[in-house]
VONU-669592 format. One record per atom (N, C-alpha, C, O): residue in three letters; atom name; y, z, x. Coordinates in pm, whole numbers. Each point is the difference from the previous one (the first is absolute). Example, Ala and Ser with C-alpha at 12.3 -4.5 7.8 and 13.67 -1.06 7.14 Angstrom:
R  gudren  lofi       Y       Z       X
R     ALA     N    -569     780    1319
R     ALA    CA     119       0     -89
R     ALA     C     120       0      90
R     ALA     O      -2      66     104
R     SER     N     107    -138    -139
R     SER    CA     119       6      82
R     SER     C     109      73     -77
R     SER     O     111      17      51
***
This chain:
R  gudren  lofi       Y       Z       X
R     UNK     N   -9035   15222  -14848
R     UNK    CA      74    -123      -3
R     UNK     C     -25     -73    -127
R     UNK     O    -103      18     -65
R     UNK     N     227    -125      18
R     UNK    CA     -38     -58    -112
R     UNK     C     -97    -164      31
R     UNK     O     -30     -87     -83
R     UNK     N       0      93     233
R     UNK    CA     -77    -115     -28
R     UNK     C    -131     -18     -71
R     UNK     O     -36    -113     -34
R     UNK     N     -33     217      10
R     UNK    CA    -168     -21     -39
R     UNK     C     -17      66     129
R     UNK     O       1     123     -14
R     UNK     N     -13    -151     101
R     UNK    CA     -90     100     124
R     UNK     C      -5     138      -8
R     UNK     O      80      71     -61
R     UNK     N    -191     -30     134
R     UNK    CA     -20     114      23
R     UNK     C     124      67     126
R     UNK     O      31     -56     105
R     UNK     N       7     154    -143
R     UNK    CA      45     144      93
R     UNK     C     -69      76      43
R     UNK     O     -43      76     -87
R     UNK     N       5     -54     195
R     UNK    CA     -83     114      64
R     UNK     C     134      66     106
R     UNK     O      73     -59      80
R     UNK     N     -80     211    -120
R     UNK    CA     100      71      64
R     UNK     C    -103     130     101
R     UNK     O     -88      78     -37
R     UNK     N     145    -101     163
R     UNK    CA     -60      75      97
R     UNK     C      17     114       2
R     UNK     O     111      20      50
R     UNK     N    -182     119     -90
R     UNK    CA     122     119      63
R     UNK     C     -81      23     130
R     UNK     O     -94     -69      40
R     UNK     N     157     196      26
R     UNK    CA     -37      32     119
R     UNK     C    -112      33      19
R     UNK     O     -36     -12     117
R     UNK     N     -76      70    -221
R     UNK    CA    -145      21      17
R     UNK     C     -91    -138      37
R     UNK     O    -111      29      45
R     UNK     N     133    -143     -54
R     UNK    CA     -79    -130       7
R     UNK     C     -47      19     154
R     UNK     O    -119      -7      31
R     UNK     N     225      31      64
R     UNK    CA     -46     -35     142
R     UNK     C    -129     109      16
R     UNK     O     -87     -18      86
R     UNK     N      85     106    -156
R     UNK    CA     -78     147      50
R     UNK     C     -94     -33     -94
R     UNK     O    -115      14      40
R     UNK     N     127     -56    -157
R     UNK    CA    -136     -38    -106
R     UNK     C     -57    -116      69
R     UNK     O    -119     -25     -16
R     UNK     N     187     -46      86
R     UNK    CA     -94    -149      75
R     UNK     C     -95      41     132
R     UNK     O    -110     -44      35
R     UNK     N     205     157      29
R     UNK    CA     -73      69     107
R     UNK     C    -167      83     -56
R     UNK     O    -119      -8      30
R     UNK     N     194      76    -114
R     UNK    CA    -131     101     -81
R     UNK     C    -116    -102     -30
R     UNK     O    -112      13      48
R     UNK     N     130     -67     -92
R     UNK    CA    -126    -133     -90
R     UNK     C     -31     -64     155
R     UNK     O    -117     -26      27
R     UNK     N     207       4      57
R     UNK    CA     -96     -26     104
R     UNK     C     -87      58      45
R     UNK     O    -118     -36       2
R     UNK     N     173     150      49
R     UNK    CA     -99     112      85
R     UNK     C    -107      30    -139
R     UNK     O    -116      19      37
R     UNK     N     135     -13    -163
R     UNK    CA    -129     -36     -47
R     UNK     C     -94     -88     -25
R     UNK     O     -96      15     -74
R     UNK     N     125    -112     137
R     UNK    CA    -136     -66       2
R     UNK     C     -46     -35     142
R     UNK     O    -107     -42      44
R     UNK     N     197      66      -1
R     UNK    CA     -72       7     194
R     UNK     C     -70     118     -41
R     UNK     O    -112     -13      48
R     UNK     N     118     110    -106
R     UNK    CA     -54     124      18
R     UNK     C    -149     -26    -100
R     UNK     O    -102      64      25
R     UNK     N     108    -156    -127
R     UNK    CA     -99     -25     -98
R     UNK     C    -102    -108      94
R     UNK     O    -120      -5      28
R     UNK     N     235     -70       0
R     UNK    CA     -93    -130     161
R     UNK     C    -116      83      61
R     UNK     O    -118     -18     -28
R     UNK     N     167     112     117
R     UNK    CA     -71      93      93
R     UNK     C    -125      82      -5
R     UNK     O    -100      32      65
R     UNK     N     186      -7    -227
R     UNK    CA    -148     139     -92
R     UNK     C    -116    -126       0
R     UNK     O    -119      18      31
R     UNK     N     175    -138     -68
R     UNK    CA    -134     -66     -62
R     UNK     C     -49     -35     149
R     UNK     O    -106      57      27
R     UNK     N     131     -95      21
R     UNK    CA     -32     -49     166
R     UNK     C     -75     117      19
R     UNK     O    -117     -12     -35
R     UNK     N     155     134      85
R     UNK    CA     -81     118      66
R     UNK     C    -132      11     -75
R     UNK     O    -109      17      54
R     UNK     N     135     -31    -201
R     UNK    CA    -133      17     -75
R     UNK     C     -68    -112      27
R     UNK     O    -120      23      16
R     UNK     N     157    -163      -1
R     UNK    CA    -116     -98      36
R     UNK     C     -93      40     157
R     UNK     O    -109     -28      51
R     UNK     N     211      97     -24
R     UNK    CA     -67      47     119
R     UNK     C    -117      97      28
R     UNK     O     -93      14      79
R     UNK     N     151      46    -192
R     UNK    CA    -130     132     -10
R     UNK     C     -84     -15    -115
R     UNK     O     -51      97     -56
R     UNK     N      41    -173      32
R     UNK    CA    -129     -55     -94
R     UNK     C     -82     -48      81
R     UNK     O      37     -24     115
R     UNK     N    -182      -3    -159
R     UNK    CA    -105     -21      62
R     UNK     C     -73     -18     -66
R     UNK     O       9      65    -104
R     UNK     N    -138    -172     118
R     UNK    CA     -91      -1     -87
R     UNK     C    -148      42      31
R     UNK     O      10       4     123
R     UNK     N    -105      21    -142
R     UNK    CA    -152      24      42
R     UNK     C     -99     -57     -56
R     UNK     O     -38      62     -99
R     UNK     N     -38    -182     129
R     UNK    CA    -105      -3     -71
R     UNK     C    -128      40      80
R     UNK     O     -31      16     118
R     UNK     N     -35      -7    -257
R     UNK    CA    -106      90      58
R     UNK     C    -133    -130     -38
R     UNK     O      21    -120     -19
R     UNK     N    -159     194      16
R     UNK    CA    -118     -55     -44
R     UNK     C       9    -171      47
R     UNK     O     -62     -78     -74
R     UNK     N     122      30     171
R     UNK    CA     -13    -107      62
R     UNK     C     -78     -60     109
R     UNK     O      61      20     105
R     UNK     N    -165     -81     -86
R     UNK    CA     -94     -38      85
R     UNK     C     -23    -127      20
R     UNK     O     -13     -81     -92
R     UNK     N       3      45     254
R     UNK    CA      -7    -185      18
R     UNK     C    -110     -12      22
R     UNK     O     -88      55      65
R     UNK     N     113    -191    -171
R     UNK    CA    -141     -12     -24
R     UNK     C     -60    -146     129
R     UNK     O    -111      -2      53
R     UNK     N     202     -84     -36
R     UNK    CA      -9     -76     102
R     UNK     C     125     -15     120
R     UNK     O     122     -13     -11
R     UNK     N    -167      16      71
R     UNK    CA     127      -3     115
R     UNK     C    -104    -127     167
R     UNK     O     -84      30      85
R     UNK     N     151    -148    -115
R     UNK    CA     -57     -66      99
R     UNK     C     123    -118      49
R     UNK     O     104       3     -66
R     UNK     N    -112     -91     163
R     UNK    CA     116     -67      51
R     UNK     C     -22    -119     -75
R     UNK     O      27    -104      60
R     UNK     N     -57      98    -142
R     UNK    CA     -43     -97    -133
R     UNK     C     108       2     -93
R     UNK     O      79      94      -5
R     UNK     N     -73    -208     -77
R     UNK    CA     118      26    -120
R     UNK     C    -143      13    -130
R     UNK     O     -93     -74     -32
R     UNK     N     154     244     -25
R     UNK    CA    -142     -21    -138
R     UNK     C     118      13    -123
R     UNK     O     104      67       0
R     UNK     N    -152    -143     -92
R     UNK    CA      40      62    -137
R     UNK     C    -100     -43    -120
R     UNK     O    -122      -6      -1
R     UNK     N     232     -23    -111
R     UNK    CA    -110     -14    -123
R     UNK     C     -79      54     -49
R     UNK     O     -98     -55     -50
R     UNK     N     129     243      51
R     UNK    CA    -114     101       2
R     UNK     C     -38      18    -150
R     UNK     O      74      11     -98
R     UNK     N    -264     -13     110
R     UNK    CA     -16      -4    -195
R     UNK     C    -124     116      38
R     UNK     O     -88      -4      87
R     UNK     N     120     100    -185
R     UNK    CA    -105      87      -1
R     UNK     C     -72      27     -99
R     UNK     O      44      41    -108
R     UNK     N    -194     -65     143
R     UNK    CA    -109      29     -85
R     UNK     C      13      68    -158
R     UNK     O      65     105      -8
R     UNK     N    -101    -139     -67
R     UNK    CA      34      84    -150
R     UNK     C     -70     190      45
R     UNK     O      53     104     -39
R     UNK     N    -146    -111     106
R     UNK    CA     -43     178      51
R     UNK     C      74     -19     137
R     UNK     O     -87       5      87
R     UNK     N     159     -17     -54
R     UNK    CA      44      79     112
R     UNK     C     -23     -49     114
R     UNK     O      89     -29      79
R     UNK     N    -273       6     -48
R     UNK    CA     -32      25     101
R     UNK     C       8    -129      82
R     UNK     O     -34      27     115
R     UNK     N      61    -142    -126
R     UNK    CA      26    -123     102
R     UNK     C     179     -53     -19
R     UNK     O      61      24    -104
R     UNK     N     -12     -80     194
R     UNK    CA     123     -59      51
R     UNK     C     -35    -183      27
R     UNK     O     -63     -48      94
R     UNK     N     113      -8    -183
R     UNK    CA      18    -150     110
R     UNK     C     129      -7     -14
R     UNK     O      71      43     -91
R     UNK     N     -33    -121     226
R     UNK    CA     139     -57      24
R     UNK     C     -54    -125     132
R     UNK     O    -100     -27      67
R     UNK     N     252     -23     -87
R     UNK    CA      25    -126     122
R     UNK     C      14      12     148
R     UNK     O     106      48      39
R     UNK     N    -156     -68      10
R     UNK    CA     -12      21     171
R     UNK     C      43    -157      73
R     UNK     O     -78     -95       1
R     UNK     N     190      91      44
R     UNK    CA      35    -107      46
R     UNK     C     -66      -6     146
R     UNK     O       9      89      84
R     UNK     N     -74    -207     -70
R     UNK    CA     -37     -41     145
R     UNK     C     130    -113      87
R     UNK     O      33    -118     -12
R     UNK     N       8     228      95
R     UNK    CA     131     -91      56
R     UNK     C     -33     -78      62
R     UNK     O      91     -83       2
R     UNK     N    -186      45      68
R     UNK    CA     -62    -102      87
R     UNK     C     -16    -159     -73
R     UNK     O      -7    -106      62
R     UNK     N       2     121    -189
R     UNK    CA     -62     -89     -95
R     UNK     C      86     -25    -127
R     UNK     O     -23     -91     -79
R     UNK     N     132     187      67
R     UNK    CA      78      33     -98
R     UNK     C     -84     -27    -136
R     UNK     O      54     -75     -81
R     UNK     N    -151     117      57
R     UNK    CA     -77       2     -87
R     UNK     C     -34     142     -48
R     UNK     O     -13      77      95
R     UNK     N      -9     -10    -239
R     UNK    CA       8     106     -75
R     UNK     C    -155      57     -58
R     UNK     O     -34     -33    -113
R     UNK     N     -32      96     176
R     UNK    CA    -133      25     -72
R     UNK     C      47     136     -57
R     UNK     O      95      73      25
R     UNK     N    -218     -67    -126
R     UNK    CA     -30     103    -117
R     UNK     C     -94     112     103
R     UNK     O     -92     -45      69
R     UNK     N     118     164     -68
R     UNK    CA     -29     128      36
R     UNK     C     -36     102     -47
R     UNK     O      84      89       0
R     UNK     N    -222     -57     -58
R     UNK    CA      -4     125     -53
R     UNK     C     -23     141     137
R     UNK     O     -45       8     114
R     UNK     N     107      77    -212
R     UNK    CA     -19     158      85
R     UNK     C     -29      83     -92
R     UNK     O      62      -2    -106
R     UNK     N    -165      93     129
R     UNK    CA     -51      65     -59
R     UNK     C     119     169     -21
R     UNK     O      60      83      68
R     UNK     N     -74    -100    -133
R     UNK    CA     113     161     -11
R     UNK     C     -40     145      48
R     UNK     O      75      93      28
R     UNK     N    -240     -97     -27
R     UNK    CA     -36     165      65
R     UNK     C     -19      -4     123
R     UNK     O      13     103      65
R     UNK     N     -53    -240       7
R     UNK    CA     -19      19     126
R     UNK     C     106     -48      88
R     UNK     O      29      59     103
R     UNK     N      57    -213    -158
R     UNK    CA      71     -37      39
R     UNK     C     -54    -136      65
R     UNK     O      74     -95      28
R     UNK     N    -216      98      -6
R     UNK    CA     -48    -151      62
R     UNK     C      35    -139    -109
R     UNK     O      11     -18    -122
R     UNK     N      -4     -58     245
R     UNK    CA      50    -113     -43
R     UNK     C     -61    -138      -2
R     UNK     O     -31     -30     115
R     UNK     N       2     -65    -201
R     UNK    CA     -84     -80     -16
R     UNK     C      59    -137     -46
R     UNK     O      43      -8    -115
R     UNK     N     -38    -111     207
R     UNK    CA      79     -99     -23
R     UNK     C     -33     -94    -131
R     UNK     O     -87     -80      33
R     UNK     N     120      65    -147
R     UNK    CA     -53     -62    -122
R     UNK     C     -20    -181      24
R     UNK     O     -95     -73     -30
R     UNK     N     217      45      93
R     UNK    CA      23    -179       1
R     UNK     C      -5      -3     155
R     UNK     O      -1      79      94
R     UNK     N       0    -198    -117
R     UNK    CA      40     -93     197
R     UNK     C      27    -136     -75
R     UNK     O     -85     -76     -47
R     UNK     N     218      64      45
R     UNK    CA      14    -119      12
R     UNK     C      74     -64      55
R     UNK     O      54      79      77
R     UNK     N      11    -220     -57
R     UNK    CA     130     -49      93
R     UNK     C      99      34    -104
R     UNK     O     100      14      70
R     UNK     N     -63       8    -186
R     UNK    CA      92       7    -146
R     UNK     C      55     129      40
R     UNK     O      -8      67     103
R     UNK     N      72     -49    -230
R     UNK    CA      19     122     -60
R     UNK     C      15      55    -113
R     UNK     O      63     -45     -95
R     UNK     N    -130     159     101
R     UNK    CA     -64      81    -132
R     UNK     C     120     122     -21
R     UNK     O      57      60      91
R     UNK     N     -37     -42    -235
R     UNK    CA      79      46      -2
R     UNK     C       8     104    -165
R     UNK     O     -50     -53     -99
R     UNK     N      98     157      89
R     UNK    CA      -3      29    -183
R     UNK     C    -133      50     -21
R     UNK     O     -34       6    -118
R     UNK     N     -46      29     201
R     UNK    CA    -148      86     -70
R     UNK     C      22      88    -150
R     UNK     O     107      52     -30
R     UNK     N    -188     -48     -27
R     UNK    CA     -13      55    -119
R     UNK     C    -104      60     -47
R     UNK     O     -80     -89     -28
R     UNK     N      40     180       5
R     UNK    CA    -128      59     -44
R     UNK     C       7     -27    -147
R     UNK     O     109      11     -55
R     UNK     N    -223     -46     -19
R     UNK    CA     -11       0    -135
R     UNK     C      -4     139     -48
R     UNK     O     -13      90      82
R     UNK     N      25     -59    -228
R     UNK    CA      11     134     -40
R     UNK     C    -118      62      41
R     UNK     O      26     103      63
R     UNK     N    -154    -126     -74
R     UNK    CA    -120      39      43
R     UNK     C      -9      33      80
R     UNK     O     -64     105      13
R     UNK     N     141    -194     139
R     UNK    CA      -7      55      75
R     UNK     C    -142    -102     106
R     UNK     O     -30      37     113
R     UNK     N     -25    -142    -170
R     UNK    CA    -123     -46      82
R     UNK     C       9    -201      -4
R     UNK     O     -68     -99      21
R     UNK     N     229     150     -72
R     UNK    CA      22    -185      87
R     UNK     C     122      24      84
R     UNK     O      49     113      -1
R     UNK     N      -2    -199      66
R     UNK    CA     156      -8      75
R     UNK     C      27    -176     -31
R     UNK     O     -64    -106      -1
R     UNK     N     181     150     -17
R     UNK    CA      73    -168       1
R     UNK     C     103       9      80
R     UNK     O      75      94      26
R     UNK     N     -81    -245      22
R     UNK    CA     136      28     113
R     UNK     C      29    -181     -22
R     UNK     O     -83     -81     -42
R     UNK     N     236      52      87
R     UNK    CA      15    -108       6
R     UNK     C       9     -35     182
R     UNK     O      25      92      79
R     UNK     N     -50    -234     -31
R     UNK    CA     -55     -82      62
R     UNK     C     165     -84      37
R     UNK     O      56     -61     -91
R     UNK     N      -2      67     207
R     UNK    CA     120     -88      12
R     UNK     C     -34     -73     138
R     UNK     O     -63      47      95
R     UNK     N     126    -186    -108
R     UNK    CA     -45     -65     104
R     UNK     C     125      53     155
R     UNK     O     117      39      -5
R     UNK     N    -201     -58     112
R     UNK    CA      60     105      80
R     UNK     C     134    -139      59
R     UNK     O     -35    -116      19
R     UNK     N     151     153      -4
R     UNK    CA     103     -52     -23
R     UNK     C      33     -67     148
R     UNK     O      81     -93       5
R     UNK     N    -141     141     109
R     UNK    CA     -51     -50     140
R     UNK     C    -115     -92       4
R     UNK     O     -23     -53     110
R     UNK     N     -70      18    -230
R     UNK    CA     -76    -124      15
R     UNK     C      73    -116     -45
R     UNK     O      90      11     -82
R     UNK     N    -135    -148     145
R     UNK    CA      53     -69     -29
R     UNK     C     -68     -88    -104
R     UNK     O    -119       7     -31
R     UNK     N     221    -102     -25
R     UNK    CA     -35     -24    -152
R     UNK     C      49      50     -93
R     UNK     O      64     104      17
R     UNK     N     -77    -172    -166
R     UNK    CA     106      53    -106
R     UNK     C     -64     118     -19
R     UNK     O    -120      15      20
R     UNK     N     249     127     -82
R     UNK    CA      -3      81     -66
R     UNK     C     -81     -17    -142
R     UNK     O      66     -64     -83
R     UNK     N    -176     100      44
R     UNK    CA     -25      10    -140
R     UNK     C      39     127    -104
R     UNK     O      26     108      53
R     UNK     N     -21    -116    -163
R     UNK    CA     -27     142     -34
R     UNK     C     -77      82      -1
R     UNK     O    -120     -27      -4
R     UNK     N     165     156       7
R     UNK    CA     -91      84      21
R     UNK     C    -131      28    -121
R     UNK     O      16     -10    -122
R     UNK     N    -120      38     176
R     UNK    CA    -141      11     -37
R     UNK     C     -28     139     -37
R     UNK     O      47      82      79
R     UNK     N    -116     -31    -186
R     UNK    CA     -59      90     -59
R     UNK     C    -150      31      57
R     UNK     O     -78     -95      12
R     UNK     N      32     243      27
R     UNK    CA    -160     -14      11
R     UNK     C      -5     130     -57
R     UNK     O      87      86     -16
R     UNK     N    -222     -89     -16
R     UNK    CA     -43     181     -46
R     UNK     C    -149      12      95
R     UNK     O     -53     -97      53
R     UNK     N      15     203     -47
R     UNK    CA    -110     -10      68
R     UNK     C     -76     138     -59
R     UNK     O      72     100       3
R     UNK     N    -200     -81     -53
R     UNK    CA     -41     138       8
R     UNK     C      12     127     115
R     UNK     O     -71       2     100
R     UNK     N     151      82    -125
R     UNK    CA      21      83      71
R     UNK     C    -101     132      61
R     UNK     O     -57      91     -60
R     UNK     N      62    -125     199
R     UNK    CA      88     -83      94
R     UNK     C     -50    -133     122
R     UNK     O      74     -64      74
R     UNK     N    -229      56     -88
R     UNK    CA     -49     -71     100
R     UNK     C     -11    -144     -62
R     UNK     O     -19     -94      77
R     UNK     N      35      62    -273
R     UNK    CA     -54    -102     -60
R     UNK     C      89    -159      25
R     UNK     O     123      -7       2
R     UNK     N    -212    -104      16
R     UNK    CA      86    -115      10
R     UNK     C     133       0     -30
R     UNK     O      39      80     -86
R     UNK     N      38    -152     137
R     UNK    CA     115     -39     -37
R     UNK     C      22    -104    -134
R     UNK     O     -28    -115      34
R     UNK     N      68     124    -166
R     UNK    CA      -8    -118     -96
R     UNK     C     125     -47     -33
R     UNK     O      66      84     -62
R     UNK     N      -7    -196      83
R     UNK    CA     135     -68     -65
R     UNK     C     -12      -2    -109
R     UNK     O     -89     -69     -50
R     UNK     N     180     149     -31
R     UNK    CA       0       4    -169
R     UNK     C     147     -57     -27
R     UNK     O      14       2    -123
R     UNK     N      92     -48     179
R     UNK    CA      89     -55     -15
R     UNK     C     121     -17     131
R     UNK     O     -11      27     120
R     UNK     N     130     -83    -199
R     UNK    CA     101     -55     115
R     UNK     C     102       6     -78
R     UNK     O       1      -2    -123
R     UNK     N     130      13     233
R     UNK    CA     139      17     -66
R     UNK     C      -5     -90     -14
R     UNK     O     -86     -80      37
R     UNK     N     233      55    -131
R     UNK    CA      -2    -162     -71
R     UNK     C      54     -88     168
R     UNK     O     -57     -90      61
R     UNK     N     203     173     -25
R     UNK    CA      69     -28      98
R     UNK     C      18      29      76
R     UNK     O      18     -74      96
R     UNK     N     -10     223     -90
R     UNK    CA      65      82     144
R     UNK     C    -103       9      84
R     UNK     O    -113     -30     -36
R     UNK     N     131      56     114
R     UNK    CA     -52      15     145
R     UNK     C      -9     155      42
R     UNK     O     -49      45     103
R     UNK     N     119      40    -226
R     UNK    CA       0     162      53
R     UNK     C      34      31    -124
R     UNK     O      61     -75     -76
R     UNK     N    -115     235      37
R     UNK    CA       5      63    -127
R     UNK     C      59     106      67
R     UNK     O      38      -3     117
R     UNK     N     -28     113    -207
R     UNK    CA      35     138      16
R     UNK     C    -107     122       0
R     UNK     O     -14      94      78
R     UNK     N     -78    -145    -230
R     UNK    CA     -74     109     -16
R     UNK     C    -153     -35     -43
R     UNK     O     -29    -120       6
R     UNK     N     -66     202     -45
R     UNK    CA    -119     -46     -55
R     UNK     C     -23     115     -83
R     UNK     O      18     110      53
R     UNK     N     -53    -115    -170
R     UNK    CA     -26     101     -99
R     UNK     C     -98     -23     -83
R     UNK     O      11    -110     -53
R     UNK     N    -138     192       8
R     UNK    CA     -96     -16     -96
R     UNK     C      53     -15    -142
R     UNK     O     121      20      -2
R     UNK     N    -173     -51    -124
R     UNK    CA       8      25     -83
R     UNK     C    -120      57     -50
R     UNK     O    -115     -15      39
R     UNK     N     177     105    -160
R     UNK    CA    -140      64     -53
R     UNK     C    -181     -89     -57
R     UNK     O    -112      47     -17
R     UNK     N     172    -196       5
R     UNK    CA     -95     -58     -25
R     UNK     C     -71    -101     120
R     UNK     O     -87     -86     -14
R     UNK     N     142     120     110
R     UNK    CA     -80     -75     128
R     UNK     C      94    -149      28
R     UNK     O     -59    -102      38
R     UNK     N     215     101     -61
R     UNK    CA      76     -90      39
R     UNK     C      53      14     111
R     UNK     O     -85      64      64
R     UNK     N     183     -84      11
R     UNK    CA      98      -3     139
R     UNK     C      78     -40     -42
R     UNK     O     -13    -101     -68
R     UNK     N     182     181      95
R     UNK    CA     114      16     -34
R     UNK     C      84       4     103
R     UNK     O      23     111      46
R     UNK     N      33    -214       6
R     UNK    CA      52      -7      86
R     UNK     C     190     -47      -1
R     UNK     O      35     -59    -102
R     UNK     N      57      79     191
R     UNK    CA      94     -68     -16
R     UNK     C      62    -114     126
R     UNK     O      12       0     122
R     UNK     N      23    -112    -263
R     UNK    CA       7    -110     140
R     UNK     C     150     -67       1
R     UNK     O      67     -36     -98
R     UNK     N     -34      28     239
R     UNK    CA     173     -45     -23
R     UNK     C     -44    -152     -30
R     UNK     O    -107     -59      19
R     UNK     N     246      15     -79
R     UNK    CA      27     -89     -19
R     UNK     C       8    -141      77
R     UNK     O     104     -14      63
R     UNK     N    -182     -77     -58
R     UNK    CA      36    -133     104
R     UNK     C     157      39      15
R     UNK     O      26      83      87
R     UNK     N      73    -132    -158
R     UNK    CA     107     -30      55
R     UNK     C     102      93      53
R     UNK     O     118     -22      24
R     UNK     N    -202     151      -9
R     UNK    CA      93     109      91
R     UNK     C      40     110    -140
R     UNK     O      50     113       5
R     UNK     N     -89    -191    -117
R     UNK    CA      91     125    -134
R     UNK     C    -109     157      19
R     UNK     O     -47      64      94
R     UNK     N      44     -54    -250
R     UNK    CA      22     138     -24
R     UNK     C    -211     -44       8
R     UNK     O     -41    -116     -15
R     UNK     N     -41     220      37
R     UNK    CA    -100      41       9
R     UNK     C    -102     -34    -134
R     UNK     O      60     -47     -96
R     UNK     N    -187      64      83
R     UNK    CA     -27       8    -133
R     UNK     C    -158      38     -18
R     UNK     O     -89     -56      64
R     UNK     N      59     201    -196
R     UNK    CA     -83      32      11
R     UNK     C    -154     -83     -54
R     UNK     O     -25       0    -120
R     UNK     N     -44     -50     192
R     UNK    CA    -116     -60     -64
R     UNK     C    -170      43       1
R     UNK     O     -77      32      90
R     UNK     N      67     -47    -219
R     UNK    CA    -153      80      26
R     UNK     C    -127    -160      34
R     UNK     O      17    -117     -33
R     UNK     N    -130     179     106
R     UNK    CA     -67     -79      45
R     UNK     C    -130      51    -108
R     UNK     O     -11     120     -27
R     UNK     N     -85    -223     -32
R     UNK    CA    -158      26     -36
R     UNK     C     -32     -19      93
R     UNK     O      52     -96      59
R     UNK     N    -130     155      -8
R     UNK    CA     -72     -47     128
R     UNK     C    -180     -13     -32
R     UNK     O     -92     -12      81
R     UNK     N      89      21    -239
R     UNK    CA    -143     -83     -37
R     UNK     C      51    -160      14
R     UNK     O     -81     -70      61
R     UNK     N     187       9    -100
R     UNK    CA      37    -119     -24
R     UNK     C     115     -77     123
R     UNK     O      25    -117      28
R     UNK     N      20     237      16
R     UNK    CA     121     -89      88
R     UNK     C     100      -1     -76
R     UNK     O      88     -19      84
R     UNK     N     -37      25    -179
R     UNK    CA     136     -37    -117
R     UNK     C      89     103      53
R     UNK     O     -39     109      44
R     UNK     N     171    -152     -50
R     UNK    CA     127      83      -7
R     UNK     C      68     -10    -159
R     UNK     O      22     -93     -79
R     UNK     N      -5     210      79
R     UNK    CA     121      29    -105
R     UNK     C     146      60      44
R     UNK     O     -13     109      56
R     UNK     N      72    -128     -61
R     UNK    CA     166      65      40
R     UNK     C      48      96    -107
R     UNK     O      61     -32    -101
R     UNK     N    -106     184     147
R     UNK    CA      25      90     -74
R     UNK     C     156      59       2
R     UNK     O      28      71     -96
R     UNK     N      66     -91     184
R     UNK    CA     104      41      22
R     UNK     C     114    -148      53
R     UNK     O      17     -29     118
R     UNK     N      31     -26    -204
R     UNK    CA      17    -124      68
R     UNK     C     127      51      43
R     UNK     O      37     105     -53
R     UNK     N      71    -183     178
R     UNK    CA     125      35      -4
R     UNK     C      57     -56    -120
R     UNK     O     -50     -56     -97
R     UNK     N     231     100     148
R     UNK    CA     102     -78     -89
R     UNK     C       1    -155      31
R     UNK     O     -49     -68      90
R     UNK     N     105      47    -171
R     UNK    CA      26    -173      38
R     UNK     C     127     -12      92
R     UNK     O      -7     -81      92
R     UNK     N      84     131    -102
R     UNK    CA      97       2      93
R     UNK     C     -33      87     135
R     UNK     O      84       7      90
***
């Protein structure tokens, strides 16, 4: 046509080329379907290491191997103690008791301190503070407050540094983006090693 548009002219193969391209991909649909079916996966070398009607997490393992701490929630109290388990035998030895909750264990590289942060348990009453820093010689030694979030009330993680700092990440008061800060814990000082965006 002389308007500018396109012409598309049908011949008689279209109805049978629309049919064909169907039945191929119902037929391509199916192949992939049957094969999701017959796939399978296996893992192997998997072993539980705790299994109790408890909620545990926060699992940090020893720089050798041989000890486990994690969080053992007491539902009665909704309060979170620190748990070590020994890895060859499997016995288990309660680290904290407290009404709070402990949370983020960390073994130093050495391997003969643990740090964990300290959150106030969210069923006591009274203000929320932020959460509290302790290290303790590992694993029977006092508990020592070496610092505090500026704001939050909950972190994510706890991490050594090679020179005996705590590296932790803490969200934001006002709900934003997260942010990484290292702790001295000779002094208490924060530095904000990863700050967010401003937006």
């Amino acid at each position: 046509g002389g308007n500018g548009g396109t012409i598309l002219r049908h011949g008689p193969w279209a109805p049978a080329g629309a049919a064909i391209l169907a039945a191929a991909a119902f037929a391509l649909a199916m192949a992939l379907r049957q094969g999701e079916r017959e796939e399978h996966y296996e893992v192997t070398g998997v072993e539980m290491l705790t299994h109790a009607a408890r909620r545990e997490g926060w699992p940090a393992l020893s720089p050798d191997g041989r000890f486990m701490v994690y969080v053992a929630e007491d539902a009665a109290t909704s309060s979170g103690n620190l748990v070590l388990r020994a890895m060859a035998d499997g016995e288990e030895l309660q680290l904290t008791d407290t009404p709070e909750f402990e949370i983020a264990p960390a073994f130093s590289p050495a391997g003969d301190q643990l740090a964990f942060a300290r959150l106030t348990n969210p069923n006591t009453p009274g203000e929320q503070r932020p959460c509290e820093f302790y290290v303790r010689a590992f694993p029977r030694g006092a508990d020592r407050r070496v610092g505090a979030c500026e704001v939050s009330q909950f972190i994510e993680r706890v991490s050594w540094t090679h020179d005996g700092g705590l590296v932790y990440s803490e969200p934001a008061q006002s709900g934003g983006p997260a942010r990484i800060v290292r702790l001295d814990i000779a002094t208490g000082e924060r530095a904000v090693l990863a700050p967010p965006p401003a937006e």
